[in-house]
N, CA, C and O atoms as a GROMACS GRO file, in nm:
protein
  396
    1UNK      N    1   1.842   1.929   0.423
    1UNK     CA    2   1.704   1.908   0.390
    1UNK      C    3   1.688   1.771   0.325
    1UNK      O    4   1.769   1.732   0.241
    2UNK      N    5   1.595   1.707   0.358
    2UNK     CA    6   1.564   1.599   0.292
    2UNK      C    7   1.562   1.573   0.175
    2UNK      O    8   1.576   1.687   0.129
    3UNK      N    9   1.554   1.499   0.077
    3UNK     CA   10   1.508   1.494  -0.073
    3UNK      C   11   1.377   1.471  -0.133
    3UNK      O   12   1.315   1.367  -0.158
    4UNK      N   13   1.357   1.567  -0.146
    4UNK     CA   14   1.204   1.646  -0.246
    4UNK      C   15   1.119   1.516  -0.254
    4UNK      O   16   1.010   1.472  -0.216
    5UNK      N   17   1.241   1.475  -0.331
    5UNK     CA   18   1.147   1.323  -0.394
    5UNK      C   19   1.095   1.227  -0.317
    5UNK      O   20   0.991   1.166  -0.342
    6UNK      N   21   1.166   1.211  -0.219
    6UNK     CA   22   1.156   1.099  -0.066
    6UNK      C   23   1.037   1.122   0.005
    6UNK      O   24   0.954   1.040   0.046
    7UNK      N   25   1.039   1.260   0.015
    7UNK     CA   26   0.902   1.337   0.115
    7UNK      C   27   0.787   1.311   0.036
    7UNK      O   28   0.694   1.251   0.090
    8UNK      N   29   0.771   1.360  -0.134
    8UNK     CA   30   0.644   1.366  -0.198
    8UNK      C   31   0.653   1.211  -0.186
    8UNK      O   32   0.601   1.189  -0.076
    9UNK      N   33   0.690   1.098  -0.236
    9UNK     CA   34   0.675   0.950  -0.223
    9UNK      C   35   0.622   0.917  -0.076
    9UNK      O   36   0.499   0.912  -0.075
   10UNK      N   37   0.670   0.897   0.027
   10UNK     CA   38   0.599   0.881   0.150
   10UNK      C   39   0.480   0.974   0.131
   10UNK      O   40   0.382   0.901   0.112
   11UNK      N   41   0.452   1.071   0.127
   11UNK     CA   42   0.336   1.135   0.141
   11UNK      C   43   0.212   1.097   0.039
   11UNK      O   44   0.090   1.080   0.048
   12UNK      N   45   0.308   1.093  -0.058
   12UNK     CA   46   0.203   0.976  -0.179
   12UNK      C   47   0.158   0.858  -0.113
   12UNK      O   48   0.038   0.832  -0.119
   13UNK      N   49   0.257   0.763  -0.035
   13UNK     CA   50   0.260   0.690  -0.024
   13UNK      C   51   0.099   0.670   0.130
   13UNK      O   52  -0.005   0.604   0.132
   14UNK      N   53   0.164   0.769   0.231
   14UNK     CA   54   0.054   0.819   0.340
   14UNK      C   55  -0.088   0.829   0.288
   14UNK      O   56  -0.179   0.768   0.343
   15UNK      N   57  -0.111   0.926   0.158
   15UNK     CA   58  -0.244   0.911   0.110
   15UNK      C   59  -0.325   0.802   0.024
   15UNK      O   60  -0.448   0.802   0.029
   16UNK      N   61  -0.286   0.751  -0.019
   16UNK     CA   62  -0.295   0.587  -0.049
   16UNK      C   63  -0.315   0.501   0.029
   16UNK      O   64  -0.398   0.414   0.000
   17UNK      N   65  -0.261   0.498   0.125
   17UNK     CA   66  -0.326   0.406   0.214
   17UNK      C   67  -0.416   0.438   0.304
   17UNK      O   68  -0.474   0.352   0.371
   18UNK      N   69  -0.438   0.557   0.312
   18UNK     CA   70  -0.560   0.639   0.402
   18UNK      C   71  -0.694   0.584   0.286
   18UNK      O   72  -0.798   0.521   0.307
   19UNK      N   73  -0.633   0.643   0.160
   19UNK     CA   74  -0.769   0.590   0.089
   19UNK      C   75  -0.876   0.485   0.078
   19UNK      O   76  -0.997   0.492   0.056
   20UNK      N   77  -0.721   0.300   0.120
   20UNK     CA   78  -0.769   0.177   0.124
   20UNK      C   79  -0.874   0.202   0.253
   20UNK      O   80  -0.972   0.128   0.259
   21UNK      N   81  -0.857   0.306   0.358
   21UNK     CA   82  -0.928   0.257   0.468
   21UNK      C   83  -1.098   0.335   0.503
   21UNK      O   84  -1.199   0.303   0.565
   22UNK      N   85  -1.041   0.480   0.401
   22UNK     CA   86  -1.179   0.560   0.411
   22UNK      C   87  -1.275   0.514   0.275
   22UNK      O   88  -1.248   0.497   0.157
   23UNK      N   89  -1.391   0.503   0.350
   23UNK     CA   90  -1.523   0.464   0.231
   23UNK      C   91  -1.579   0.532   0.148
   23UNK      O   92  -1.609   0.493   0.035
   24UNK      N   93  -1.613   0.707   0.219
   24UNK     CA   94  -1.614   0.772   0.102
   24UNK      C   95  -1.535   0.902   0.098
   24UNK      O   96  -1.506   0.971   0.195
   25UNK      N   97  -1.508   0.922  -0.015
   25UNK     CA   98  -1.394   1.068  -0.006
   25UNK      C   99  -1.387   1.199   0.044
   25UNK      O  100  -1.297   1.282   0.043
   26UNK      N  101  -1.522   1.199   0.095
   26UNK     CA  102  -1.535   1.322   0.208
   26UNK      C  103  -1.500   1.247   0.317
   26UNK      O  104  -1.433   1.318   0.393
   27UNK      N  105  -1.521   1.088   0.378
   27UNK     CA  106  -1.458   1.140   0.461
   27UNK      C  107  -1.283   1.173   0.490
   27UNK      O  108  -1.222   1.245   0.570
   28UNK      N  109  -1.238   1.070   0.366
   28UNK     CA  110  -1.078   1.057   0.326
   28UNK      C  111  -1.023   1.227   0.302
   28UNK      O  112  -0.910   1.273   0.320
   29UNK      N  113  -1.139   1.290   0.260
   29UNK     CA  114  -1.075   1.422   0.200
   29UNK      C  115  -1.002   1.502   0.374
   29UNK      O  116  -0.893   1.557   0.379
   30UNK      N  117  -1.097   1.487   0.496
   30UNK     CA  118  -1.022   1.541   0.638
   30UNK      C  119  -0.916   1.453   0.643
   30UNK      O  120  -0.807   1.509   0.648
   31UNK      N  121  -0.915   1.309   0.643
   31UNK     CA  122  -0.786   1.278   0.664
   31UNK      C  123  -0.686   1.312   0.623
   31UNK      O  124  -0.585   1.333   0.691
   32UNK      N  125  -0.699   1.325   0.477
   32UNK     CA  126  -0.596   1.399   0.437
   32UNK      C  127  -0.548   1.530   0.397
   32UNK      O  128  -0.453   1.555   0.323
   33UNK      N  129  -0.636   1.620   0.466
   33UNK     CA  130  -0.591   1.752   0.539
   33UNK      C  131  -0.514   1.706   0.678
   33UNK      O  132  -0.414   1.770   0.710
   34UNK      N  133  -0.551   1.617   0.746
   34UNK     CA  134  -0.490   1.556   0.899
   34UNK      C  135  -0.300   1.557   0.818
   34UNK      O  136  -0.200   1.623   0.845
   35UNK      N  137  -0.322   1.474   0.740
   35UNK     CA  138  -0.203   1.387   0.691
   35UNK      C  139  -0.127   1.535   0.636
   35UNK      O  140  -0.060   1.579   0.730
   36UNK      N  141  -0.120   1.599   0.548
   36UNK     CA  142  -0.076   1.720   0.523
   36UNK      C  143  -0.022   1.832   0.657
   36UNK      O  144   0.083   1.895   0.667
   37UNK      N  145  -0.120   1.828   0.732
   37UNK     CA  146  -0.060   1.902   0.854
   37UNK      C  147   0.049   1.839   0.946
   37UNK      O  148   0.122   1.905   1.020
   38UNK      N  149   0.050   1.706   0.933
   38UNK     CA  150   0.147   1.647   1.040
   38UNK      C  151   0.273   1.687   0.915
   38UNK      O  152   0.366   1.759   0.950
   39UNK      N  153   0.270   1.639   0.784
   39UNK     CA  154   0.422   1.691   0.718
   39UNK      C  155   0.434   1.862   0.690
   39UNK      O  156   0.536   1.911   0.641
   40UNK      N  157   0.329   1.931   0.724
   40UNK     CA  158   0.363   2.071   0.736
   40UNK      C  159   0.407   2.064   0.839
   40UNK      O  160   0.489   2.156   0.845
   41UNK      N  161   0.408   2.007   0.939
   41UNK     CA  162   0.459   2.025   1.103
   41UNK      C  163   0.584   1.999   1.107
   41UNK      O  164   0.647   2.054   1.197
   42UNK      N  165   0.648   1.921   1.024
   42UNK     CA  166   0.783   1.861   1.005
   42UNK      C  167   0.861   1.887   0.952
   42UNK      O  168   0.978   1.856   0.975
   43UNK      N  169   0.803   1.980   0.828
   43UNK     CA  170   0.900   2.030   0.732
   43UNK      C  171   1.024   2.164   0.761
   43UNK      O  172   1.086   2.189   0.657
   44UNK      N  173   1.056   2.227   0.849
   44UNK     CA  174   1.117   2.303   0.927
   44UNK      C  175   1.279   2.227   1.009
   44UNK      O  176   1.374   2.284   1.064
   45UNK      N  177   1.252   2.084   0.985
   45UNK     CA  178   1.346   1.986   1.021
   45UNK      C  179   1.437   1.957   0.953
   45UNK      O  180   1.412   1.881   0.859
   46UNK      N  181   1.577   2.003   0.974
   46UNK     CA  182   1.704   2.052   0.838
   46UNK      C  183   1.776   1.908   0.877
   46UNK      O  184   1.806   1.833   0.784
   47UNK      N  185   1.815   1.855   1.056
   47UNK     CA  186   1.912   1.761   1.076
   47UNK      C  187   1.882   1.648   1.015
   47UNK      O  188   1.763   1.615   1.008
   48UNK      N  189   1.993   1.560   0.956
   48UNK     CA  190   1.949   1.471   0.887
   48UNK      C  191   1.934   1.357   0.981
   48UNK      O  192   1.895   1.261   0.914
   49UNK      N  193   1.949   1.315   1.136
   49UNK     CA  194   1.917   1.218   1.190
   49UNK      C  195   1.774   1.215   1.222
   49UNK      O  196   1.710   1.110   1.238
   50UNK      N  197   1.715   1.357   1.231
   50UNK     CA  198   1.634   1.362   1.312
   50UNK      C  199   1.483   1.338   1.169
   50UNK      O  200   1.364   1.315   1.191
   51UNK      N  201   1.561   1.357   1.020
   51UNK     CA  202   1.496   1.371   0.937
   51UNK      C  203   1.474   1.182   0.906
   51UNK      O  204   1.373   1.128   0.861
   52UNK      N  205   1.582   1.126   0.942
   52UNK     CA  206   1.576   0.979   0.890
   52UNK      C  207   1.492   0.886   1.010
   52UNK      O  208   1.453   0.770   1.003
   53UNK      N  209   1.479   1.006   1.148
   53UNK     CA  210   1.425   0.904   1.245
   53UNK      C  211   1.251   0.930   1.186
   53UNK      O  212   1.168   0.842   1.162
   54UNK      N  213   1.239   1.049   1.177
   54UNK     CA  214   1.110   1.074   1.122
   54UNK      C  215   1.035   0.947   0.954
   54UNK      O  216   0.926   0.895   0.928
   55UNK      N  217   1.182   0.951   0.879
   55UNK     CA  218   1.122   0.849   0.807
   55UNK      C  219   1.079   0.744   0.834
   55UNK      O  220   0.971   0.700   0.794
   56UNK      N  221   1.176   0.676   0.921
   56UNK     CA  222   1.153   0.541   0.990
   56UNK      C  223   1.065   0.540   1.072
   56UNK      O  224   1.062   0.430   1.126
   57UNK      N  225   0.980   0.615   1.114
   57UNK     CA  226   0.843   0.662   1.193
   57UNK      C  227   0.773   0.599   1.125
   57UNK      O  228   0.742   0.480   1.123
   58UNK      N  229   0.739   0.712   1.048
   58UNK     CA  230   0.631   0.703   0.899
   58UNK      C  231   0.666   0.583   0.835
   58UNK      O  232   0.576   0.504   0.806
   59UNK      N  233   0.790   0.558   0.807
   59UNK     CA  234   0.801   0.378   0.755
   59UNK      C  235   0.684   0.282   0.793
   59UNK      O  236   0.600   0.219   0.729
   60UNK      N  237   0.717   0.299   0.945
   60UNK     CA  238   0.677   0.187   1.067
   60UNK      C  239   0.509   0.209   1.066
   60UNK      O  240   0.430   0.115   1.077
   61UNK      N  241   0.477   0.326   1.053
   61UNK     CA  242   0.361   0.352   1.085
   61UNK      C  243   0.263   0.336   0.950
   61UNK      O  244   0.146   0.375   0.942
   62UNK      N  245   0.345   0.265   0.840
   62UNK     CA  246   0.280   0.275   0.716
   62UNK      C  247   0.257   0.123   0.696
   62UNK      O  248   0.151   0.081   0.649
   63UNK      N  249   0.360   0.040   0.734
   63UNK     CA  250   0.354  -0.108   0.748
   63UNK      C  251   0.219  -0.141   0.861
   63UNK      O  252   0.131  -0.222   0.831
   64UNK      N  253   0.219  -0.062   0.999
   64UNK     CA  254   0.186  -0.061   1.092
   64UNK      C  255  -0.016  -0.050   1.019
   64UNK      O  256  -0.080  -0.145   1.063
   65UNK      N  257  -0.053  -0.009   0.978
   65UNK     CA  258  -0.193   0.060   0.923
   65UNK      C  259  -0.180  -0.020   0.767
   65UNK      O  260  -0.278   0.003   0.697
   66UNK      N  261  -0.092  -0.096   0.712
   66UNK     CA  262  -0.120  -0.147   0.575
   66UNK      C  263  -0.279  -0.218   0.574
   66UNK      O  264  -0.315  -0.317   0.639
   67UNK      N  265  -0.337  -0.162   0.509
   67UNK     CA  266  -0.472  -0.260   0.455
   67UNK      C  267  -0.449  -0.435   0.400
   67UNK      O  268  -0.388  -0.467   0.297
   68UNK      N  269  -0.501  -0.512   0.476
   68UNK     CA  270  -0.567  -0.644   0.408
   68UNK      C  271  -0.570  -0.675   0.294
   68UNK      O  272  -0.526  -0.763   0.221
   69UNK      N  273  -0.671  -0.529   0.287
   69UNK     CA  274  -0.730  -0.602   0.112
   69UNK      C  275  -0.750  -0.419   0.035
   69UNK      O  276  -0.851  -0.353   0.006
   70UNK      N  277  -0.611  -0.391   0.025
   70UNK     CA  278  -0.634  -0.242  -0.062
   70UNK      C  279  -0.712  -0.234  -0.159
   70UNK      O  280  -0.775  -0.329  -0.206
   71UNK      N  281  -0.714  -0.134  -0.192
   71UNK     CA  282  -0.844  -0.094  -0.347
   71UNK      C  283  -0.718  -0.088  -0.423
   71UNK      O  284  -0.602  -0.049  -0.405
   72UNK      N  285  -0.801  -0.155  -0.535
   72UNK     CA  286  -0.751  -0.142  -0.679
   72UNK      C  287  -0.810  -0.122  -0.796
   72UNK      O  288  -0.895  -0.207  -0.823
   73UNK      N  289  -0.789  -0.017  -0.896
   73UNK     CA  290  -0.888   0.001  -0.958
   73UNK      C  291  -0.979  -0.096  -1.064
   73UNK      O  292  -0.914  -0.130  -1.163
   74UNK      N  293  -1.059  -0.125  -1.060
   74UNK     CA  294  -1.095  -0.215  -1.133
   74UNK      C  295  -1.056  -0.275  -1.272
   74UNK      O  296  -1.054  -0.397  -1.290
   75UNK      N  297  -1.028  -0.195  -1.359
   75UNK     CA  298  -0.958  -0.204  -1.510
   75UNK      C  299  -0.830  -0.248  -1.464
   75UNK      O  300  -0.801  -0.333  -1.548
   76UNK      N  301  -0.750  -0.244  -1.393
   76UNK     CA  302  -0.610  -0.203  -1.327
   76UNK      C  303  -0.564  -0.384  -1.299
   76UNK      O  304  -0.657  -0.460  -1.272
   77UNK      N  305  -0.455  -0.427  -1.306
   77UNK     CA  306  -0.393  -0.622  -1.299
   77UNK      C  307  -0.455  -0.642  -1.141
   77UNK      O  308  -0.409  -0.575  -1.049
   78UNK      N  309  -0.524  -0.706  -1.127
   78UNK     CA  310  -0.537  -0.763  -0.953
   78UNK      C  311  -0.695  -0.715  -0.945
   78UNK      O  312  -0.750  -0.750  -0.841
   79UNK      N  313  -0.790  -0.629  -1.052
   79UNK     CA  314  -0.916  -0.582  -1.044
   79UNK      C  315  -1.032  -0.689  -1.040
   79UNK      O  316  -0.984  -0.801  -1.021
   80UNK      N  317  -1.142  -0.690  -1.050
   80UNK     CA  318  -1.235  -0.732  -1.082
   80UNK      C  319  -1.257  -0.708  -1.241
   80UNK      O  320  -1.309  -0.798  -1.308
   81UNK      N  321  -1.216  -0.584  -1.301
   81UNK     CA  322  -1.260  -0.631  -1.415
   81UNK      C  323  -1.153  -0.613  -1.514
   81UNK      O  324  -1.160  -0.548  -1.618
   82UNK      N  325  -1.002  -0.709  -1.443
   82UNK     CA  326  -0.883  -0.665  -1.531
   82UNK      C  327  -0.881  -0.788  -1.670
   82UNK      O  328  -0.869  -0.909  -1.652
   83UNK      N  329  -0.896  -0.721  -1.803
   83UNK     CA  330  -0.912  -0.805  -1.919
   83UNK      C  331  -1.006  -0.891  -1.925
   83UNK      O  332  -0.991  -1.008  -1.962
   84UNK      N  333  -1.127  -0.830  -1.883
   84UNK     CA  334  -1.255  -0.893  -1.945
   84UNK      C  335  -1.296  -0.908  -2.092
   84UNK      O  336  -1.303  -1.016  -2.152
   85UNK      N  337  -1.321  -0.802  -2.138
   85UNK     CA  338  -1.375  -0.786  -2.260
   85UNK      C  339  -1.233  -0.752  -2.363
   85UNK      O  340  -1.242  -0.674  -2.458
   86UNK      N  341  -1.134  -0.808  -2.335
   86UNK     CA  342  -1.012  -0.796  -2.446
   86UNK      C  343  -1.075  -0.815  -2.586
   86UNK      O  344  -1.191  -0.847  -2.610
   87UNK      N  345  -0.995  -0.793  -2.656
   87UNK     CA  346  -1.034  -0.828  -2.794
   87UNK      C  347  -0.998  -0.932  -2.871
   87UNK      O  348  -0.878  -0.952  -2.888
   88UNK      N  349  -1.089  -1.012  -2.928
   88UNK     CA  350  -1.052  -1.095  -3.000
   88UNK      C  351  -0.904  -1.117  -3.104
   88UNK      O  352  -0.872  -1.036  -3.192
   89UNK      N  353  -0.836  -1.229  -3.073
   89UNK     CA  354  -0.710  -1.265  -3.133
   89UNK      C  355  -0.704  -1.240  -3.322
   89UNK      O  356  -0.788  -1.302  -3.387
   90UNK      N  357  -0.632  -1.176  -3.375
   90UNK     CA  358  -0.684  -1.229  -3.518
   90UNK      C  359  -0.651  -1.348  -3.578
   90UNK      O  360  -0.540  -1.397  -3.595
   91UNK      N  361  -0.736  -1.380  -3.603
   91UNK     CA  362  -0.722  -1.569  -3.682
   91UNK      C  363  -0.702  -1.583  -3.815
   91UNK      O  364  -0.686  -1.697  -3.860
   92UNK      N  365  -0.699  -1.438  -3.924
   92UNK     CA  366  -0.676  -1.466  -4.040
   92UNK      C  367  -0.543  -1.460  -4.068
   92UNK      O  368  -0.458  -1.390  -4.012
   93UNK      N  369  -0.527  -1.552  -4.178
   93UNK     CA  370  -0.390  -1.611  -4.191
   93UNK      C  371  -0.270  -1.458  -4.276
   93UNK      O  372  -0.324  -1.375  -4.349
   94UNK      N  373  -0.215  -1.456  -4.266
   94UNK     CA  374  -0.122  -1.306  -4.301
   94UNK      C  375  -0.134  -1.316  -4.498
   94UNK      O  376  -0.122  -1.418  -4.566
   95UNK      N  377  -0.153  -1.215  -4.530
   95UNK     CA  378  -0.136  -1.181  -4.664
   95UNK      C  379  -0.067  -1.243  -4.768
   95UNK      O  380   0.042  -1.187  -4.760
   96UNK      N  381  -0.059  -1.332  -4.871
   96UNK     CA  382   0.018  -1.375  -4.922
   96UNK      C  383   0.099  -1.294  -5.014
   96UNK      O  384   0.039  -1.244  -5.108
   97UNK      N  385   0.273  -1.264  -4.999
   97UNK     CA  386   0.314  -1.204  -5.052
   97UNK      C  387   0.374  -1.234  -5.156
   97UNK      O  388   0.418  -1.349  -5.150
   98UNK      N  389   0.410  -1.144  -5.319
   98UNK     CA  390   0.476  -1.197  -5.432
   98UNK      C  391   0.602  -1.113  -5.445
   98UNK      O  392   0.608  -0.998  -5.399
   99UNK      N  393   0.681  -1.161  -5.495
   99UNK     CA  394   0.835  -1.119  -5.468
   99UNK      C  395   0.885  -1.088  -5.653
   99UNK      O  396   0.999  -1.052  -5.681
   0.00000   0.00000   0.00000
């Protein structure tokens, strides 16, 4: 069997980029019932060649459909509104201490 972790990551990975391409989340929400049924369809697959050709599928087919210009959340490094309103630096000079 594959590793747990490998499958949920690609599949993470599958719905994420479905997201960059659907506009609103009803309609993203069928795709990714679509996307769920093709790895329910697969999961029954124990050989490990046939499990690594399947990755390299989904690899190919993930490069293959990469978005241009993905979404990112706005607050988030690469946003529109990443560190706008930060907060001011403090400028007062540190406490004078007596020993």
């Amino acid at each position: 069997m594959a590793s747990t972790p490998a499958v949920a990551s690609l599949y993470r990975r599958c719905l994420k980029l479905s997201l960059d391409w659907a506009v609103h989340r009803y309609i993203w929400r069928g795709q990714a019932v679509y996307i769920r049924s093709l790895f329910d369809a697969n999961k029954h697959i124990r050989e490990p060649r046939q499990q690594r050709a399947l990755f390299q599928e989904t690899e190919q087919l993930l490069e293959t459909w990469k978005h241009p210009d993905p979404y990112k959340p706005p607050t988030a490094p690469g946003g529109s509104k990443y560190e706008r309103n930060i907060p001011a630096p403090i400028l007062d000079p540190p406490p004078h201490m007596t020993l």
